[in-house]
N, C-alpha and C positions, 0 to 999 in steps of 0.2 A: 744157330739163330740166337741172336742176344734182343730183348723185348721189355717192356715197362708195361703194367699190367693198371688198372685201371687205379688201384691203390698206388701206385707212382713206385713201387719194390721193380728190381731190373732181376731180369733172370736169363740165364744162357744154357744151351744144352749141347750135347757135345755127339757127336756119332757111337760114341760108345753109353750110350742113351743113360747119360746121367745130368740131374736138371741142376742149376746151381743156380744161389743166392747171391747177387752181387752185390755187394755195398760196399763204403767209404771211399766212392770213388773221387769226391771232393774231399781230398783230405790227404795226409801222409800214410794212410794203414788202408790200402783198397783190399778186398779178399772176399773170395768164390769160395763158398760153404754148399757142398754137394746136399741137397735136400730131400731129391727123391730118384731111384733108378725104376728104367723104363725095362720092361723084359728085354733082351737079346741086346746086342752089342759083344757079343763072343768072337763074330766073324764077317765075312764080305754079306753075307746073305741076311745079316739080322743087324743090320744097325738101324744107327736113328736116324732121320732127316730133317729136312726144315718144318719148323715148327708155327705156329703164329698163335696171338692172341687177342680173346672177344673178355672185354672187362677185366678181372682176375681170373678167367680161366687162360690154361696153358693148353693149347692142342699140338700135337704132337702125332708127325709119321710114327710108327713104331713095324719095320720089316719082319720082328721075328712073332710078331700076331698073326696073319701079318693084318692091319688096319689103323686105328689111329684112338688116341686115349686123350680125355680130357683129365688135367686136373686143378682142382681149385687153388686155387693161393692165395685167398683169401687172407690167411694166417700164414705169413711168410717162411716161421718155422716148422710148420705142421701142414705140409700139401698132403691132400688127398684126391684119391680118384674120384670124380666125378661121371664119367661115362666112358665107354670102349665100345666100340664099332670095328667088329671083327668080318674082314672080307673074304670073299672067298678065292683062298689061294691061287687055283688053279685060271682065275680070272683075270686075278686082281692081285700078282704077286709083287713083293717088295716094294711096298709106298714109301714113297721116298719125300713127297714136297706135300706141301696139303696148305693152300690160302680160303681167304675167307672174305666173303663181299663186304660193300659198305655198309648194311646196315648188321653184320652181325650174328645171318640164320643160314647162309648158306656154304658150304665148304667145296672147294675145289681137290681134289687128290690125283695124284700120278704115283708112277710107278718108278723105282730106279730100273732104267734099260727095257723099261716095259711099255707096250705102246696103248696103252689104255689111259681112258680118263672116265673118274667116278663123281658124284656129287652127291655131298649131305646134307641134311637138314641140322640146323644148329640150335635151341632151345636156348638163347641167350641169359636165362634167367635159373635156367637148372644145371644146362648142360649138357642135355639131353641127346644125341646123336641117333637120327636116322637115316639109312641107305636110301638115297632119292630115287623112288621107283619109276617117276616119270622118265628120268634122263638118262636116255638108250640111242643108241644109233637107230637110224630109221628099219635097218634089217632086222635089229634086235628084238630078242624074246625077253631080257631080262635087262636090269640096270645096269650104265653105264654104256661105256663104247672104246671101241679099236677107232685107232686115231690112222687116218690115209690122209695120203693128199690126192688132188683133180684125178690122178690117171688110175687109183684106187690101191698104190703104192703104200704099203707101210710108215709111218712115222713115228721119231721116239720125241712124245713130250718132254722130256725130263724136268723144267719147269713149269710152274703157272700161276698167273698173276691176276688180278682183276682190274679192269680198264677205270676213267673216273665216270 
């Protein structure tokens, strides 16, 4: 995922969940300054995925949580974590994609090879992240949903995007 963050700084992160600084790309001296790493990125099971961003914050899959971390960047040399929403594994294993609506509060998540889809709530002013306990399959007891199609088939979302 490569992203310009509300302070107009570009930032890119990599599967091996390390975030970088981009700059001078108008210019003859461009260069990616690794600024912050994300837990895991060791193996097939803990890397990072697609990433998106609300203002200066950076949200980011993160597999080996496994759920997904906010962090500020405010201050381009100095990110911090802002928030982490940790799922639960056995549910909700290996997030791999995670967008975000238009205004900003809501997040979409999947799974790498996993046929589930989650949704959070996004505190656009903090950063705040919570597990959206409304959004369940109709059979469900808890948040989120196993993704089928009509004949009640299995599906793998692998990505996801928000309409306009």
């Amino acid at each position: 995922t490569v992203a310009a963050t509300a302070n107009g700084e570009l930032f890119a992160n990599t599967f091996y969940c390390g975030l970088y600084h981009v700059t001078g790309l108008i210019g003859e001296a461009p260069s990616a300054t690794r600024v912050f790493s994300f837990p895991g990125g060791t193996d097939d099971d803990t890397l990072c995925g697609v990433a998106t961003t609300v203002g200066n914050y950076w949200i980011q899959a993160v597999a080996a949580l496994p759920g997904i971390m906010v962090v500020d960047l405010s201050d381009p040399t100095a990110p911090r974590e802002a928030a982490r929403l940790v799922l639960d594994g056995s549910r909700f294993p290996n997030p791999h994609w995670v967008s975000v609506n238009s205004d900003g509060t809501r997040l979409a998540i999947t799974g790498n090879m996993g046929l589930w889809l989650a949704m959070a709530r996004l505190d656009p002013a903090t950063g705040t992240l919570t597990l959206d306990q409304h959004f369940k399959g109709a059979e469900a007891s808890s948040a989120g949903m196993m993704v089928r199609n009509s004949e009640g088939k299995m599906m793998h979302p692998h990505g996801v995007a928000w309409g306009p």
